[in-house]
VEXFI-65307 format. One record per residue: residue in one letter; x negated, y negated, z of N, C-alpha, C in turn. Coordinates in steps of 0.001 Angstrom, whole numbers, padded with zeros to 6 digits, always signed. Example, Ala and Ser with C-alpha at 12.3 -4.5 7.8 and 13.67 -1.06 7.14 Angstrom:
! residues 2
a-013190+005690+007800-012300+004500+007800-013200+003300+007800/s-012850+002250+007080-013670+001060+007140-012900-000030+007870/
This chain:
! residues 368
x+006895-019367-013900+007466-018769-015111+008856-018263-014792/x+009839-018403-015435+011609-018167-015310+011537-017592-016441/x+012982-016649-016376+013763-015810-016991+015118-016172-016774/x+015936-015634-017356+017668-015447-016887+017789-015278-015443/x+016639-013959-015089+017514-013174-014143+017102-013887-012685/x+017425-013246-011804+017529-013782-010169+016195-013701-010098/x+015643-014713-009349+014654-014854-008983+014027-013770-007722/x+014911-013755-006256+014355-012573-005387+014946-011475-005493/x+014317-010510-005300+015112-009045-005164+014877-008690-003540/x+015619-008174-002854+015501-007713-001549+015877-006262-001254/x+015328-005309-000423+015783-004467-000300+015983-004231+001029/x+016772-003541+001256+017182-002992+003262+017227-001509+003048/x+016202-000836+003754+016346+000495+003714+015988+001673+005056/x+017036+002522+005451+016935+002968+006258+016543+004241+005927/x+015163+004232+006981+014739+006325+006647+014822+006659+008118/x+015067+007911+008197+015167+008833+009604+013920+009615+009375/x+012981+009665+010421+011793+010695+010295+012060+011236+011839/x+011867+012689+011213+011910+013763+012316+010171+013114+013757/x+009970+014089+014054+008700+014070+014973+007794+013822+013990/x+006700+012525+014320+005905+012010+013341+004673+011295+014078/x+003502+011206+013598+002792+009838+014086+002475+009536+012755/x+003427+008327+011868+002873+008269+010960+001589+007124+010425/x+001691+006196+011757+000669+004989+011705+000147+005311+013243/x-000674+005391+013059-001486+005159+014863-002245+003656+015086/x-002344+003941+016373-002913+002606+016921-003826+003020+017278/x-005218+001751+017643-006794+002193+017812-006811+003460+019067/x-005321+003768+020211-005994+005163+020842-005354+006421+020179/x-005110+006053+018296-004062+007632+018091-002739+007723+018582/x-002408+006977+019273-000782+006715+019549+000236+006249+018148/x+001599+006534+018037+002494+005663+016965+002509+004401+017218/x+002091+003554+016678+002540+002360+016677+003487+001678+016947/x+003902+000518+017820+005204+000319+018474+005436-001246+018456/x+006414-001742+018420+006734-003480+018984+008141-003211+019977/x+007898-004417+020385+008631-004632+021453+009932-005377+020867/x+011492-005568+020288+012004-006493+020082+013729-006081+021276/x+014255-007146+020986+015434-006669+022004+015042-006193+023256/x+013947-006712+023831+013367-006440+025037+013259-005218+025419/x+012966-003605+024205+012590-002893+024049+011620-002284+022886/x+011243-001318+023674+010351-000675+022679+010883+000179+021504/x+010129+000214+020424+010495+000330+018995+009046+001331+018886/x+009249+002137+017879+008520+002861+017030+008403+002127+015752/x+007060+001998+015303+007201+000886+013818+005903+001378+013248/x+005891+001343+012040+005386+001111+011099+004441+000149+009971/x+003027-000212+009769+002674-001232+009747+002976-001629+008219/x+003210-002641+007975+002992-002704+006141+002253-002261+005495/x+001291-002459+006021-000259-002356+005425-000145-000675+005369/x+000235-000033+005894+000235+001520+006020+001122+001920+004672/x+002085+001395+005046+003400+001451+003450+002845+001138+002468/x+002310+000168+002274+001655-000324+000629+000424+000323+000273/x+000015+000593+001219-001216+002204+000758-000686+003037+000762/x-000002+003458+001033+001028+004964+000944+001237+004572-000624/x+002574+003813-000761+003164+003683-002155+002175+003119-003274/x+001277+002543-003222-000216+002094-004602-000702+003241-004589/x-000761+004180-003463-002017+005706-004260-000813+006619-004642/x+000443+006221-004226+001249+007460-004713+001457+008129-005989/x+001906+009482-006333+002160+009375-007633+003220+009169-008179/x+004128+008330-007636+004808+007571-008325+004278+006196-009181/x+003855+005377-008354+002801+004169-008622+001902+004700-010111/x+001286+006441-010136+000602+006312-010982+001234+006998-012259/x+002252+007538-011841+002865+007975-013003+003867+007098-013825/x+004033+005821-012790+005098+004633-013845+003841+003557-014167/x+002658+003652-013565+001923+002111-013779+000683+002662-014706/x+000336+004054-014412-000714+004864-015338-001860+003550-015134/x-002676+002847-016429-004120+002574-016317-003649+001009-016176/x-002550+000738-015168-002257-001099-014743-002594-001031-013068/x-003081+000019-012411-003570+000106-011359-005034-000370-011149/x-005123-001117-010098-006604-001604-009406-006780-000451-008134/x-008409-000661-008068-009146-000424-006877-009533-000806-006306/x-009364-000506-005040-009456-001266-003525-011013-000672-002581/x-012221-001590-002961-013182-000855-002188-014391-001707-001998/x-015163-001074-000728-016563-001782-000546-017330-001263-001855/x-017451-000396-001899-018292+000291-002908-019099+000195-004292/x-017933-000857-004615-019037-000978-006853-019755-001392-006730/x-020767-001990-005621-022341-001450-006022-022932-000593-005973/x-022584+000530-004886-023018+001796-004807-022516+002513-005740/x-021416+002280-006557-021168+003043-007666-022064+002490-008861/x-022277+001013-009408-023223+000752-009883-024264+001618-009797/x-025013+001412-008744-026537+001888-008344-026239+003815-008823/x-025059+004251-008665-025356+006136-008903-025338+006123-010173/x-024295+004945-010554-024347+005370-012579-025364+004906-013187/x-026390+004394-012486-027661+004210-013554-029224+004542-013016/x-029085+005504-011320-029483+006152-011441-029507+007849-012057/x-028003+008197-011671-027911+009582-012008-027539+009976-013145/x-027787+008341-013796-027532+008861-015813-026170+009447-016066/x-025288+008931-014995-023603+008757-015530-023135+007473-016149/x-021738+007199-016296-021173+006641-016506-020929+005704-015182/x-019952+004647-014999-019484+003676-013844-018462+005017-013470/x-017377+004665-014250-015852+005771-014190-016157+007107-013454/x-017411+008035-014496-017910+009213-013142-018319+009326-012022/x-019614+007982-011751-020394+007997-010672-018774+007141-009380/x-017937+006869-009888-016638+006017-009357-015347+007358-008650/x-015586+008334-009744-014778+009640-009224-015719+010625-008644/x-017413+010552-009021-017873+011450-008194-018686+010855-008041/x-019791+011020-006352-020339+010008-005930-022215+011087-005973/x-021691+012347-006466-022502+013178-006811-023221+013900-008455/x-022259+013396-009007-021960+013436-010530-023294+013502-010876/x-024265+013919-011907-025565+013402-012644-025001+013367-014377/x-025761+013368-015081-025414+013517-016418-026821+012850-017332/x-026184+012623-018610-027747+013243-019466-027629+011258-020048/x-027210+010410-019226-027508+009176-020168-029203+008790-019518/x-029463+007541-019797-030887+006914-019888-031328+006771-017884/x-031796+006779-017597-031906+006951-015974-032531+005598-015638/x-032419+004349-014542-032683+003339-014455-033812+003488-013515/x-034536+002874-012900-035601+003045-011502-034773+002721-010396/x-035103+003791-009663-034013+003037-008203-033940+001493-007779/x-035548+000959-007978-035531-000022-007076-035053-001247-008055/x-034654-001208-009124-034253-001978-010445-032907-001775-010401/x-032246-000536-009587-030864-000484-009994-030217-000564-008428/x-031110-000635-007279-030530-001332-006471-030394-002559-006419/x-031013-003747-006974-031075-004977-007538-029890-005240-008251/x-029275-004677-009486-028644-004849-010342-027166-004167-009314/x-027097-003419-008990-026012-002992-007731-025460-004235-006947/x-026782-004805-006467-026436-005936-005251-026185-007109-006196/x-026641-006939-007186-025988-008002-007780-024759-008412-008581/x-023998-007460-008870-022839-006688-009688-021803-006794-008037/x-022438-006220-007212-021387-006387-006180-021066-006996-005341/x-022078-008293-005225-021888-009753-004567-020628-010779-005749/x-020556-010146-006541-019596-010955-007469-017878-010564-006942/x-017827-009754-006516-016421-009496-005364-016485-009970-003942/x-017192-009676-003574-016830-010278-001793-018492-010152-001217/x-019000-011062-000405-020283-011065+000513-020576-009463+000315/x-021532-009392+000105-022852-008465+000048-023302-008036+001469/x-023213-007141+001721-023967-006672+003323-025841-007365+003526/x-026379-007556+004311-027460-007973+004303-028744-007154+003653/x-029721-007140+003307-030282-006066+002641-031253-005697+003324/x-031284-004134+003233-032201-003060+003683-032997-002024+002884/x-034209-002730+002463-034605-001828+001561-034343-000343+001706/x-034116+000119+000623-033842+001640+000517-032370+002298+001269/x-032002+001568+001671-030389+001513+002816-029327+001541+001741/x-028550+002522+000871-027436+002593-000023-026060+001708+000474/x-025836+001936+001881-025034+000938+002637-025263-000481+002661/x-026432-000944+002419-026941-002119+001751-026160-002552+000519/x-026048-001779-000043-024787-002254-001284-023488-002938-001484/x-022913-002473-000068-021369-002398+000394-021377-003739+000593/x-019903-004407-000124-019847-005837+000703-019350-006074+001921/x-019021-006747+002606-018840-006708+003741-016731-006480+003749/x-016125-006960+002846-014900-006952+002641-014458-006215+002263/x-013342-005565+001616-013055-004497+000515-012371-005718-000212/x-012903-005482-001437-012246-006029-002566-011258-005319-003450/x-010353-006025-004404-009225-005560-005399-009596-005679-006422/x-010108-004953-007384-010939-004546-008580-009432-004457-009437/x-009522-005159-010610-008267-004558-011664-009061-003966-012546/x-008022-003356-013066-008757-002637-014405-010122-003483-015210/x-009205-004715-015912-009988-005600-016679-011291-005447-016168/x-011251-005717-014338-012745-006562-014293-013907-005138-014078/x-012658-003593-014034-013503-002297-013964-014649-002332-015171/x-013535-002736-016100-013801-002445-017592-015119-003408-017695/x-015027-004703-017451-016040-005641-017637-017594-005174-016699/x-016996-004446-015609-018317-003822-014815-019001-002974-016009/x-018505-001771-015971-019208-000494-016844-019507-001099-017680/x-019429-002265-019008-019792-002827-020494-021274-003303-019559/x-021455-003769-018224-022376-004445-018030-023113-003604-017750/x-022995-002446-016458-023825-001742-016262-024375-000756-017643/x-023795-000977-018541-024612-000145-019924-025876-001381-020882/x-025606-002403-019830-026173-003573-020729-027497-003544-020021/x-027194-003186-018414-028141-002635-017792-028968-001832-017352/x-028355-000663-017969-029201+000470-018087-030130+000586-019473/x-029516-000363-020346-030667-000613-021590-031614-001252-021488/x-031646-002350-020694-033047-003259-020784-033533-002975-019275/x-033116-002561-018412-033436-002158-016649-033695-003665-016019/x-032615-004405-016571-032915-005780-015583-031820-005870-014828/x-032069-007143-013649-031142-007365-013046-030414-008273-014131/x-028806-008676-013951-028157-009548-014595-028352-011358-014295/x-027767-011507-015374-028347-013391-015185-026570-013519-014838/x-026447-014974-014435-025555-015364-014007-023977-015443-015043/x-024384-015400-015885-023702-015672-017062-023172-014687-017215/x-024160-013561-017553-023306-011583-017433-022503-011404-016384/x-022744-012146-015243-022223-011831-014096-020376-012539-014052/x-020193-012975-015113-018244-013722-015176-017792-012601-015426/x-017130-011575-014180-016899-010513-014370-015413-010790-013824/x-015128-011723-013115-013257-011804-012266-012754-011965-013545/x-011264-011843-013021-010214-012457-014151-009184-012188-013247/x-008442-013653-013431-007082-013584-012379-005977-013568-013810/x-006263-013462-014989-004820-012660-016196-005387-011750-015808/x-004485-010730-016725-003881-009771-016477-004561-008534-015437/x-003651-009253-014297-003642-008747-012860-002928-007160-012850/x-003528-006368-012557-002912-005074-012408-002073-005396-011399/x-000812-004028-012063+000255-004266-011036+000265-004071-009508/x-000640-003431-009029-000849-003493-007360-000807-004675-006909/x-001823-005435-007523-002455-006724-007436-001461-007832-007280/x-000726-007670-008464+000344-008568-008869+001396-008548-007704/x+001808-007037-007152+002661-007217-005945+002333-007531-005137/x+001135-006574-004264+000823-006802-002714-000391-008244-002825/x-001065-008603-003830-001742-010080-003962-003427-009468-003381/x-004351-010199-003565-005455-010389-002833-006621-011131-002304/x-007121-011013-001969-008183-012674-001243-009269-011977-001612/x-009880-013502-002367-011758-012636-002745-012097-014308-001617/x-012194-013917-000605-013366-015169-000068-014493-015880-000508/x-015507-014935-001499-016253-015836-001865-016044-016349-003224/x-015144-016208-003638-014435-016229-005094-012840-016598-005160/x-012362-017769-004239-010995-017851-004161-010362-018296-005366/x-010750-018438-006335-009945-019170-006871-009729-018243-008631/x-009951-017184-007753-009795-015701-008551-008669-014971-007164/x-007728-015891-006564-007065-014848-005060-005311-014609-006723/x-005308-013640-005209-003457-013593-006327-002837-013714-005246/x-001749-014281-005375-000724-014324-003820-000052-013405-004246/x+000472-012484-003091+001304-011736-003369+002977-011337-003908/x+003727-010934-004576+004511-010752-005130+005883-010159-004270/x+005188-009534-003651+005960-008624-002566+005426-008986-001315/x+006500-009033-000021+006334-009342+001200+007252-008031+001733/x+006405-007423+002554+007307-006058+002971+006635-006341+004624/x+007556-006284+005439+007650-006589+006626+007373-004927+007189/x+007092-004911+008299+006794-003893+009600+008209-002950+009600/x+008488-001606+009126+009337-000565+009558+009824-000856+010992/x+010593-000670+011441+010984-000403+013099+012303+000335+013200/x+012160+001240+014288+013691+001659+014612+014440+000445+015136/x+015742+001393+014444+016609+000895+015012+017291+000643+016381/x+016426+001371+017043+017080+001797+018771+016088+001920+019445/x+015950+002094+020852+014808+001970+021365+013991+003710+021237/x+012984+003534+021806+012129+004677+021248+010735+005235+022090/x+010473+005881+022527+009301+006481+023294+008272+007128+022173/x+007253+007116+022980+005783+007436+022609+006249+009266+023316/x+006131+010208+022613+006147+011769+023055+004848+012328+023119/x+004309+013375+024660+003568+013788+024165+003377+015012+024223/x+002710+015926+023031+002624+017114+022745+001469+018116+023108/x+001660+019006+024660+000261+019401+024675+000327+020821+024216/x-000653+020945+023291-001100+022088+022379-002419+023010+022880/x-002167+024094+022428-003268+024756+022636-003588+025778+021482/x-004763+026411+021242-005267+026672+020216-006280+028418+020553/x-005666+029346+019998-006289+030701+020412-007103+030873+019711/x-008385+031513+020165-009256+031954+019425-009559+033072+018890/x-009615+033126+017386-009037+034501+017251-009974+035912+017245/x-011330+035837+017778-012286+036575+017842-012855+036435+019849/x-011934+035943+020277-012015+036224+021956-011441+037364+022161/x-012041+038392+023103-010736+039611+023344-011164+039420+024773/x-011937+038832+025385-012072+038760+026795-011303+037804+027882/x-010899+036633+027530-010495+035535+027778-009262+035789+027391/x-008194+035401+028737-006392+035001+028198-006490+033750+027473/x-007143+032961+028593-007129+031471+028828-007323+031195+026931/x-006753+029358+026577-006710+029075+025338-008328+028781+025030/x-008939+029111+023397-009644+028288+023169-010145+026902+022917/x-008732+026139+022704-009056+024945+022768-007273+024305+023350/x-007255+022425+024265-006675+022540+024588-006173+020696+024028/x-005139+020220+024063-005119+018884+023593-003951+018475+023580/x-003812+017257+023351-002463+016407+023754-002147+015847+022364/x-001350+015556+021670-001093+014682+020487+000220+013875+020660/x+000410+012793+020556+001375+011939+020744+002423+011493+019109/x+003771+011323+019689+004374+011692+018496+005709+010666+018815/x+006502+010389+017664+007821+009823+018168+008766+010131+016781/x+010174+009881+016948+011187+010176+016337+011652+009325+015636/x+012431+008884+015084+013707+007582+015069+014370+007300+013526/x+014800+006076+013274+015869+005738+012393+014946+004575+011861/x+014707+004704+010886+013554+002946+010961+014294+001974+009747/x+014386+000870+009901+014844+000048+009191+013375-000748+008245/x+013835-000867+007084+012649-001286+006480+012944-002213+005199/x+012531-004068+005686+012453-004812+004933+011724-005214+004129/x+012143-005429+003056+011244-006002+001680+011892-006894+000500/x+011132-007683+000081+011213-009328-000581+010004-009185-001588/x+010634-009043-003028+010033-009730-004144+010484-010929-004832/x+009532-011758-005057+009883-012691-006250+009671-012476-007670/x+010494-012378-008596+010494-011595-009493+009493-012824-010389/x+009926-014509-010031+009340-015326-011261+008033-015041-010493/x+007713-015239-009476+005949-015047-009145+005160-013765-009746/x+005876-012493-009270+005363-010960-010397+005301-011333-011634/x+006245-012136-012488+005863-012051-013748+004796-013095-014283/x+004718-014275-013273+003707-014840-014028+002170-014125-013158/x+002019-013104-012716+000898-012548-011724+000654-011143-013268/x+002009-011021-014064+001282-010234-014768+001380-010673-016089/x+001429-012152-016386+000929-013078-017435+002348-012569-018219/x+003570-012751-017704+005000-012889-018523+005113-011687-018875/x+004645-010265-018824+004925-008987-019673+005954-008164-019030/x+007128-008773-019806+008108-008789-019049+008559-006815-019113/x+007950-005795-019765+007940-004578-019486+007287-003936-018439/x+006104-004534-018346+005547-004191-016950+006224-004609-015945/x+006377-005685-015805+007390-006335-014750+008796-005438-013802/x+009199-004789-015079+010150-004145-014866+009670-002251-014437/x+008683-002072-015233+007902-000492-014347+007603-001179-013092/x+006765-001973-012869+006327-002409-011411+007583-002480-010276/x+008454-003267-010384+009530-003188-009743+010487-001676-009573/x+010365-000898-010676+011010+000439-010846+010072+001166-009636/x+008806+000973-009971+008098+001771-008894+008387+002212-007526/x+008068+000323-006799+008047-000362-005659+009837+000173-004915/x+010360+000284-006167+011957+000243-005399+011905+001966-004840/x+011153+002803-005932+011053+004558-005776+010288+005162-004591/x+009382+004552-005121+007773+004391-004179+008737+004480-002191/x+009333+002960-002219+009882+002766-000982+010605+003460-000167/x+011496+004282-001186+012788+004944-000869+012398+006648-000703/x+011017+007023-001380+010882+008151-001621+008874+008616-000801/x+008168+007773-000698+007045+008129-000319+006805+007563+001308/x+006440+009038+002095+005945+008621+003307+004806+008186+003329/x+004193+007213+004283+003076+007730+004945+002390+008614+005427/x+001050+008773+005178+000439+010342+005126-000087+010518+006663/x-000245+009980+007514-000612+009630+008316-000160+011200+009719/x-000947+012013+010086-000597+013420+010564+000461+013995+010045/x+000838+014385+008327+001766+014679+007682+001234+016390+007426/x-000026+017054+007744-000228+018289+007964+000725+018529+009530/x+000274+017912+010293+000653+018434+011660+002134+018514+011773/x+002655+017224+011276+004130+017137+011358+005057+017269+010205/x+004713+017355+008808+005655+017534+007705+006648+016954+007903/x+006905+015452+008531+007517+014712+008085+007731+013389+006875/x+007610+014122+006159+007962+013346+004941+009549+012700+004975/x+009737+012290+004616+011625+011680+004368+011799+011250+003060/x+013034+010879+002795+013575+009997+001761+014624+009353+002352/x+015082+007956+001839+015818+006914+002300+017232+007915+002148/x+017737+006991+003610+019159+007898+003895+019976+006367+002783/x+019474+005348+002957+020338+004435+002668+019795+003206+001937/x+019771+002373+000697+019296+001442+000604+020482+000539-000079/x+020319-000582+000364+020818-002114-000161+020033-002738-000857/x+020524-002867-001990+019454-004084-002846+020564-005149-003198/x+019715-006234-002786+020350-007374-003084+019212-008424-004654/x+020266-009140-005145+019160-010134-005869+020285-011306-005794/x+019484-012634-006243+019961-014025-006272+019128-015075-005986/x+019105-016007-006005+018181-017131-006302+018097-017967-005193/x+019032-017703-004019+019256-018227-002653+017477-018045-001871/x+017381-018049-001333+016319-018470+000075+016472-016893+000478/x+015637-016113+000234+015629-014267+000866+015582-014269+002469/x+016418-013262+003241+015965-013662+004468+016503-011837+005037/x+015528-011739+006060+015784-010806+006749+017181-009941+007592/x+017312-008746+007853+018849-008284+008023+018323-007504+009482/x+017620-007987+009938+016427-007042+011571+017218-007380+012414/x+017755-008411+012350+018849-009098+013463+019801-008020+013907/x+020304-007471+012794+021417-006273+013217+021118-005524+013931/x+019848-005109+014441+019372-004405+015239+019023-005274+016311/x+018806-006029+017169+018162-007121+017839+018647-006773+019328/x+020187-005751+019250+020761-004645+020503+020079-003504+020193/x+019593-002997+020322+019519-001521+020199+020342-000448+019804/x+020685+000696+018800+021495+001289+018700+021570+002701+019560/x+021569+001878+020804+021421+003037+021772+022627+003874+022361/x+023570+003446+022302+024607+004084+022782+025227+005621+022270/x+025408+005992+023212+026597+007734+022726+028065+007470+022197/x+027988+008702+021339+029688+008815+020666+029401+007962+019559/x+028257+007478+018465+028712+007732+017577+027019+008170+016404/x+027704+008552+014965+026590+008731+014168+025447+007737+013968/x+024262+007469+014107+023391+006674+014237+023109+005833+012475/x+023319+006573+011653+023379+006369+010692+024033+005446+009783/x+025722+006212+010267+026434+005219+009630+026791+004218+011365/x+026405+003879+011827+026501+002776+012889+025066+001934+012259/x+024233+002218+011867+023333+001557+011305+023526+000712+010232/x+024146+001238+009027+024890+001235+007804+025701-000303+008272/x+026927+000158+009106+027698-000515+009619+027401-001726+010401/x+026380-001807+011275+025571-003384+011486+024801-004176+010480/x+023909-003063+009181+023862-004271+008071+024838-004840+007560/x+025440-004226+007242+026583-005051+006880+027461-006125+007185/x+027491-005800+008572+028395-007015+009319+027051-007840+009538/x+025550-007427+009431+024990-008984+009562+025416-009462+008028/x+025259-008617+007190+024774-009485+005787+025810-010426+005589/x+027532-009616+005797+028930-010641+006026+028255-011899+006795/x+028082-011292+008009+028058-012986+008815+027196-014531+008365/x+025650-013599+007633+025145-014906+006888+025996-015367+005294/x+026803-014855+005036+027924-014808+003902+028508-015981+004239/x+029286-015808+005475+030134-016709+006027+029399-017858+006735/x+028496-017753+007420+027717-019071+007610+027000-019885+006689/x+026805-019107+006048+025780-020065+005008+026674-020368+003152/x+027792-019043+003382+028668-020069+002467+028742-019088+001424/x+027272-017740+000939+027173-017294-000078+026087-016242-000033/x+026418-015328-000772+025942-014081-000569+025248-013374-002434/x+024226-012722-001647+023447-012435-003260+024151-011370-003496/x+024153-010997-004997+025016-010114-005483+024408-008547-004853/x+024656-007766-004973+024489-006190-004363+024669-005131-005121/x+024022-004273-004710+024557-002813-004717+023467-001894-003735/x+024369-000624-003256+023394+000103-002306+024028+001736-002537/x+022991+002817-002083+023467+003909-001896+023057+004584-000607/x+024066+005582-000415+024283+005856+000781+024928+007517+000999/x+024988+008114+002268+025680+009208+001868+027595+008712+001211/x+027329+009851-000145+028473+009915-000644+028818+008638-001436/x+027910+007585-001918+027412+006689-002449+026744+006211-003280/x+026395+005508-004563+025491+005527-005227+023937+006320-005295/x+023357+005791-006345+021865+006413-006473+020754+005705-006581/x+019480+006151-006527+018324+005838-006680+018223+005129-007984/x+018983+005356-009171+018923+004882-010261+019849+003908-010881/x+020810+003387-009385+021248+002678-009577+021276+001121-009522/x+019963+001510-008189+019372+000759-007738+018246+000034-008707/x+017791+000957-009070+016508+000285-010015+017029-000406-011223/x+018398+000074-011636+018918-000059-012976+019233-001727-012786/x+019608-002270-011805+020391-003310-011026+018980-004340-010948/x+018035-003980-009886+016666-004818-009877+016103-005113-011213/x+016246-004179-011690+015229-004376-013206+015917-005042-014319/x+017440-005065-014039+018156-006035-015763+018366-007127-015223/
């Protein structure tokens, strides 16, 4: 599906986070890659695009075009028609009761496992086992197919049967909520309900090389009067840096992912550009209160072949005597010139920066 406008939008954005672990690795460490034959502090995607889909930005521009991401709607099934709720309550509370018609457990674990094998493989079954419910995947629920659950589970709490196959056409790959529509998703046993994704947002990394820090803490107890010594004692690992952070939408793929509505199109993208520039990862954000906002972003659009600006970093910005920032600033740029000049042509721009445009200039630019 085409429009007028440029087909990719790209963004280059640099955030500085103070002392942070904002992604860990399986031992609790920051997460790291190796490029320029050093080590980097980085950031996983997958960490970013859960950060920015639960944010409230995401829910205050996308409101009820958001999906849910979970093992769970059969076990939510199975509470809303035992505990005589709704789907939506037994979905926000997993304790909830209420005054509708009450199903038999062993009728509404049936109707559970069967409601929730229609998203992804079903865990194996264990009588009386609630974890028995869970599929083995996490699936991407849009609204629509929320909506199409609860109409069923009320179809099922009236007659207390399991569903026939027919009740059970619960996917729909139209109108894809906007999560969906950007970051995409895979139903394995149901591919041909997948969405490819809209957005490709690559791995954060500093710009310079970077160490793993570690922090040993100790913890007083405040009802000891006998003991100097600490009550408790521990290490937490932490790192610093400048992180560069790439991202690539296709604007004709988003719009036909949200069936041409070309207003959504444009909140979704408003989001993703806010979302990026403005929401951390939560990830030890009690311990460390490093939150940030982008010191700097470039948005580019044009119809050329999108390609990465990581190269500018590929030395390290390790050296003394000067600001890290604008030396950062100053290597995108001379990469983005150099593929200008090699390749002949350059997507149109705009960026802000200190003493530089805005956040709303940016979006104003992506979105017309």
């Amino acid at each position: 599906m085409s429009d007028s406008k440029s087909r990719f939008i790209q963004l280059h954005i640099l955030t500085s986070y103070p002392a942070a672990n904002l992604n860990r690795d399986d031992l609790g460490r920051p997460k790291t890659v190796t490029m320029g034959n050093v080590q980097r502090l980085r950031v996983s995607s997958q960490s970013l695009k859960r950060a920015w889909r639960t944010s409230d930005v995401f829910s205050a521009a996308l409101g009820g075009n958001l999906g849910v991401r979970t093992k769970e709607i059969g076990k939510c099934v199975y509470r809303a028609l035992v505990n005589g709720v709704t789907l939506d309550e037994a979905m926000r509370d997993p304790e909830a009761t209420g005054a509708l018609p009450k199903v038999k457990e062993a009728s509404a674990f049936k109707i559970g496992r069967a409601i929730g094998s229609v998203f992804a493989k079903i865990k194996a079954e264990k009588k009386g086992d609630l974890d028995s419910l869970e599929t083995e995947q996490m699936a991407h629920l849009t609204p629509t197919e929320i909506d199409n659950v609860a109409k069923l589970v009320e179809v099922c709490r009236e007659n207390g049967k399991e569903p026939d196959s027919e009740s059970l056409d619960l996917l729909r790959k139209e109108n894809a909520a906007a999560d969906v529509a950007l970051f995409g998703r895979m139903l394995a046993a149901s591919n041909r309900f997948n969405v490819e994704a809209a957005a490709q947002v690559a791995h954060a990394m500093t710009v310079h090389s970077s160490v793993v820090e570690d922090d040993f803490f100790t913890a007083v107890d405040d009802l000891n009067r006998e003991d100097a010594g600490a009550g408790h004692m521990g290490v937490a690992e932490f790192g610093a840096g400048l992180f560069y952070l790439y991202l690539c939408v296709d604007r004709e793929l988003l719009a036909a992912n949200l069936g041409g509505d070309a207003e959504l199109v444009g909140k979704a993208l408003g989001a993703l550009v806010e979302a990026a520039c403005t929401v951390s990862p939560t990830g030890k954000q009690n311990s460390y209160a490093s939150r940030a906002y982008a010191s700097y972003c470039l948005a580019e659009k044009g119809d050329a072949h999108p390609r990465t600006l990581a190269n500018a970093f590929l030395k390290p910005l390790d050296d003394d005597g000067y600001d890290l920032l604008d030396k950062a600033m100053e290597m995108l740029t001379a990469q983005r010139d150099d593929f200008a000049r090699i390749y002949g042509s350059a997507p149109e721009s705009v960026f802000f920066g200190p003493g530089a445009g805005t956040l709303a200039d940016i979006r104003t630019f992506i979105t017309e």
